[in-house]
N, C-alpha and C positions, 0 to 999 in steps of 0.2 A: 492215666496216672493219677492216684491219689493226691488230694487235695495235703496231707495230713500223712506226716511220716507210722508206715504202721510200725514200726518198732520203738518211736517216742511219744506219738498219741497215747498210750496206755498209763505215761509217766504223769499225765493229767488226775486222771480217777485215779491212783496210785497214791498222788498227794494229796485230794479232796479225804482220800480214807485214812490218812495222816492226822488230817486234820482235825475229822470228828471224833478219834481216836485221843488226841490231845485234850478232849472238852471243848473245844472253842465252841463248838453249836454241836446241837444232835443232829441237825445233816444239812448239807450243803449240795446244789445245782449248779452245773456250768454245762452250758450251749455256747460249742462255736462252731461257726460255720464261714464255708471259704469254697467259692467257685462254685457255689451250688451245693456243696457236699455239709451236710448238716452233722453233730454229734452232742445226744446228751449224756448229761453224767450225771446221774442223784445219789446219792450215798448217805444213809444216816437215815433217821425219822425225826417227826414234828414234833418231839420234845424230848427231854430228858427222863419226863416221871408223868405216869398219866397215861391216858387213851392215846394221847402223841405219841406216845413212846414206840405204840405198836403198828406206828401208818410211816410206812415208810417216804422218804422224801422224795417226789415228782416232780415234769415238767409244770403238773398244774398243780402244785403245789400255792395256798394264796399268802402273800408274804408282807408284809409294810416297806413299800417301796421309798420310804423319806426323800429323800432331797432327788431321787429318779424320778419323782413328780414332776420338776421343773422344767427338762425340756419336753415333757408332751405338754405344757402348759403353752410354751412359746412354741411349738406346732402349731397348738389351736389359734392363739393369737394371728401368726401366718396365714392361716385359713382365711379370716377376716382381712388383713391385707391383699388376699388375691383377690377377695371378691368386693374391694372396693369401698370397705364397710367403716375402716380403718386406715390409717396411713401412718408409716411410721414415725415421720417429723411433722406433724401434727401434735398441736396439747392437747393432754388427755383432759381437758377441760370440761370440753361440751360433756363427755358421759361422765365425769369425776369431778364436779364443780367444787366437790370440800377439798381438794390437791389446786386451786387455779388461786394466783397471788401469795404465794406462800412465803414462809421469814424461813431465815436460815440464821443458826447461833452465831454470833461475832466470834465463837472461841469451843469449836466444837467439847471442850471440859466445862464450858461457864455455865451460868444462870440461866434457867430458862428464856426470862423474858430480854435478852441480851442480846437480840435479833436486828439483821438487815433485811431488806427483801431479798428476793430473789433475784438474780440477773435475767434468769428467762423460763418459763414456762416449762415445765417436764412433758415428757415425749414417750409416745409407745416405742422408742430406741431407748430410750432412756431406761425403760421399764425393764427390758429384753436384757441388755445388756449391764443392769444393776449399777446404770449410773444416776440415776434417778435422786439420789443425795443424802438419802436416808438408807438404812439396812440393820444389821446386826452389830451391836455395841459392847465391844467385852468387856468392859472397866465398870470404875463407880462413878459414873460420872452423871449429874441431873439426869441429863438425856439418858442414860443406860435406865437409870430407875423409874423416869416416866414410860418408856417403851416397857417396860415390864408390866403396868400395870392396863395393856390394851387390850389382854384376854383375846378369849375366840369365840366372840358375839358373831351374829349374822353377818354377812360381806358387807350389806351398806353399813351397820353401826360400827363398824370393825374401820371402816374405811373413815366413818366420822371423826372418831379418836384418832387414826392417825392424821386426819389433816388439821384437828386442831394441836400437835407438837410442831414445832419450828423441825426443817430440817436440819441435817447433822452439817453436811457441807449445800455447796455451791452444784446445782444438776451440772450434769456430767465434769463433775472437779474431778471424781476420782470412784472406783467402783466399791461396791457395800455388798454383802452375802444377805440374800434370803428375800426381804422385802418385797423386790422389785416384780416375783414372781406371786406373791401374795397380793400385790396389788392390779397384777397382770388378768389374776381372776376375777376380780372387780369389775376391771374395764370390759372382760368379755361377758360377765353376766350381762353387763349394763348395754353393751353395744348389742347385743344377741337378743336380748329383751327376755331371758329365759336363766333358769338356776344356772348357775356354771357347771356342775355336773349334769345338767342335762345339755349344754353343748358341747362340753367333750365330747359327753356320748353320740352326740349326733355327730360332731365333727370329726373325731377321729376313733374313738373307741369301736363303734359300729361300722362304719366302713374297711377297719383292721379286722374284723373279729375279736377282737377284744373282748371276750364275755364275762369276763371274772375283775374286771379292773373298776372300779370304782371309790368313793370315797366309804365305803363303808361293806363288810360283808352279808351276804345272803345269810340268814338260820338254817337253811335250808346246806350252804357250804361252809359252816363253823368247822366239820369235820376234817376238812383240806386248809384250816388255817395255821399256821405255825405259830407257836409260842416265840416270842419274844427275852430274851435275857440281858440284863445286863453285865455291863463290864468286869469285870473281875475272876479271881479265881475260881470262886462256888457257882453255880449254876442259878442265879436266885433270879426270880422269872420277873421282868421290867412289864409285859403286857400280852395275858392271857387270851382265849383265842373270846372269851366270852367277857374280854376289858372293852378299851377304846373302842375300838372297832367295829363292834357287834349290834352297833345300831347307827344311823344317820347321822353325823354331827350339825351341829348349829353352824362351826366355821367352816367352808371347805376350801381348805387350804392348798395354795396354789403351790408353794414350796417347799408342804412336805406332807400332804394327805391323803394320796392315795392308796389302797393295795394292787397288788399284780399278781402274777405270774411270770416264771421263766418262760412260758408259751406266749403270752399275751405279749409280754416286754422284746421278744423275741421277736414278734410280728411288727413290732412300732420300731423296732430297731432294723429290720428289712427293709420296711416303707422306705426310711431315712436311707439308706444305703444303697438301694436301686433308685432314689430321683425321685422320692417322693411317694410313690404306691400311690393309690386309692385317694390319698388327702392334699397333697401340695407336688406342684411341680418343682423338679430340677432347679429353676434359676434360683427355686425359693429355697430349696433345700440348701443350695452351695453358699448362698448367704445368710442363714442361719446359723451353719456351721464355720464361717470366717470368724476371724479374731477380728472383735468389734473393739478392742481397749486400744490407746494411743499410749505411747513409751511415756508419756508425760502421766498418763491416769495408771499405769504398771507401778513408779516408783515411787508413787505414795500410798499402794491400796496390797491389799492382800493380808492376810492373817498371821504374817509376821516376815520379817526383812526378805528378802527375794523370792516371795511367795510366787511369781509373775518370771521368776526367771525361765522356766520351764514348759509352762504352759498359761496360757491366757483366756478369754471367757469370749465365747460363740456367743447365741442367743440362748440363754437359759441351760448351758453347758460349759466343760473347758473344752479345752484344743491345746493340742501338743504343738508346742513350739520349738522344742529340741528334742533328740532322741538321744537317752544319756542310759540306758540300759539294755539288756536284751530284753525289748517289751516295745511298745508304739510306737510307730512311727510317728516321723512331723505331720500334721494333718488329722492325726486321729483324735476325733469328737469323741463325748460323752460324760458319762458322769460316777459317781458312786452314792449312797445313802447310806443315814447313817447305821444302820444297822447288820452293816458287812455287806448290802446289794452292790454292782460294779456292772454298767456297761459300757462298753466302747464301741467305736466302728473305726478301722482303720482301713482307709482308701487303698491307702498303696498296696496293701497286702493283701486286700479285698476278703478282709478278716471281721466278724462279728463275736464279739463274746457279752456275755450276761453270764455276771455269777451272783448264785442266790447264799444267804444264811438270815439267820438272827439272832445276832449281838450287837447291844449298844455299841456304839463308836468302833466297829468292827471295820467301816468304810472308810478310816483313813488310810489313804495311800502310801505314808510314810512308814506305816508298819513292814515290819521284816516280812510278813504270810505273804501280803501284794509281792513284792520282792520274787516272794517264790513262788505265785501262784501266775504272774505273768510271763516270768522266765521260762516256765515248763508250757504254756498256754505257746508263746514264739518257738521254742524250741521242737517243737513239734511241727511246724511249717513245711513239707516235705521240698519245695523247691527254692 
């Protein structure tokens, strides 16, 4: 019996061609796969206007996978706690001495220098799980505008300036977006004794097959890279395939810098889904993917009032904590970026999806497409 109803599996690429159809991107990927039974769907090309225009879109298609960075970031992390290198409630002291005794603002709005110490030491949990105390700041406040001005220098100088800001709250008061995964890179550079792109590589990229994932693309694979757009109605291009990307960066960013592939992303999202693969075992897997937040750190954190009611945060991932559509179930990991990328794994239903585009702010969830693009993705479930 078919994994995958054949008479509404079709209603998937049906709406993908909807989709491209509407402008949102000149083409769009989705792999999902269930019981073994794999299906891709590419539709559209790598760009709008240009030699993209006439390559149509692939599995190995290479894309800016933004914020899908972050749990292979916290894989690799895992790697070093299996082998001992690392421990998670340990301070990240010894290898990040500019983060050990750090002030926290008396008024996360106030004055810089308005600071108490710290209560305790931040932790590779802390990191994992973005409770670390610092993150992503959306107001005017001191703090929002000193975080602005840390740039994307080397990991160490990167790491200097942030431990000379005070953090925002109290470690694990309550969870922050982004940081915790940028400084996740730091501590693996430093504990590895090697670039942090080159222990990904060794750690998880290369034991996946991962050949196209890195923080920067090959000259050699500009031809397979997809143009980038932003938000809006006209198609006005946010980052060419010969922009960001097309040479090594100075920062490499842990929570939003690498590219992929729907093959490659595919393969990290199996590892994860069979116990691990090649890189980490099972016990590590299952607790990675647990809800690491406490109902006290849920109802003061999140990106606006019941952010947390739905889902919660794994190690460098969410996790669905209610099922309130036709779409995941409770238990299902993963993530989206910003650029319209989305993967999940949902256990119960022993379902993998990766959807690929590029457009800016195209991966928030809240949007109507998600709505439709998960609904037809379950709908399709044959049993």
């Amino acid at each position: 019996m078919s994994s995958f109803s054949p008479k509404r599996l079709p209603r998937v690429r049906a709406l993908l061609e909807r989709l491209v159809e509407s402008g949102l991107a000149p083409g769009l990927v989705a792999v999902l796969a269930r019981h073994g039974e794999v299906h891709v769907e590419a539709t559209g090309s790598l760009a709008f206007q240009g030699p993209g225009s006439r390559t149509p879109m692939a599995g190995d298609t290479i894309v800016r996978m933004a914020s899908m960075t972050k749990p292979i970031v916290a894989a690799c992390a895992m790697t070093l706690v299996e082998d001992c290198t690392l421990r998670l409630d340990d301070p990240v002291d010894e290898f990040l001495p500019e983060l050990a005794g750090m002030r926290v603002l008396a008024d996360p709005a106030g004055p810089l220098d308005d600071t108490v110490p710290a209560a305790r030491p931040i932790t590779l949990r802390d990191l994992l799980a973005f409770t670390l105390g610092t993150g992503m700041v959306l107001d005017e406040s001191p703090i929002a505008a000193a975080r602005n001005t840390l740039g994307e220098p080397p990991l160490d100088e990167w790491v200097s300036r942030l431990g000379a800001l005070p953090l925002v709250h109290q470690p694990g008061e309550r969870w922050m977006y982004e940081t915790g995964a940028d400084v996740t890179g730091a501590l693996i550079q430093r504990a590895t004794g090697k670039p942090f792109g080159e222990a990904l590589r060794e750690r998880v990229f290369d034991p996946l097959g991962m050949k196209d994932t890195a923080f920067s693309v090959l000259p050699e694979n500009l031809s397979r890279f997809a143009t980038a757009y932003v938000a809006g109605d006209a198609p006005t291009v946010d980052d060419a395939p010969d922009g960001m990307w097309s040479s090594p960066p100075a920062f490499e960013g842990g929570g939003g810098g690498l590219v992929s592939t729907a093959d490659d992303f595919y393969a990290f999202a199996t590892a994860l889904h069979s116990g691990g693969g090649a890189i980490l075992s099972r016990p590590s897997v299952t607790l990675m993917t647990s809800d690491h937040l406490t109902p006290a750190q849920k109802a003061v954190s999140g990106f606006w009032p019941g952010y947390f009611s739905d889902v919660s945060w794994a190690f460098g991932m969410n996790v669905r904590t209610r099922r309130t559509h036709i779409g995941p179930s409770v238990g299902t990991y993963g993530c989206p970026g910003l650029y319209g990328t989305a993967w999940y794994n949902d256990p119960a239903e022993d379902l993998t999806s990766v959807i690929i585009m590029q457009r800016a702010h195209a991966g928030d969830q809240r949007l109507p497409l998600w709505n439709d693009i998960w609904t037809t993705v379950y709908q399709a479930i044959a049993d």
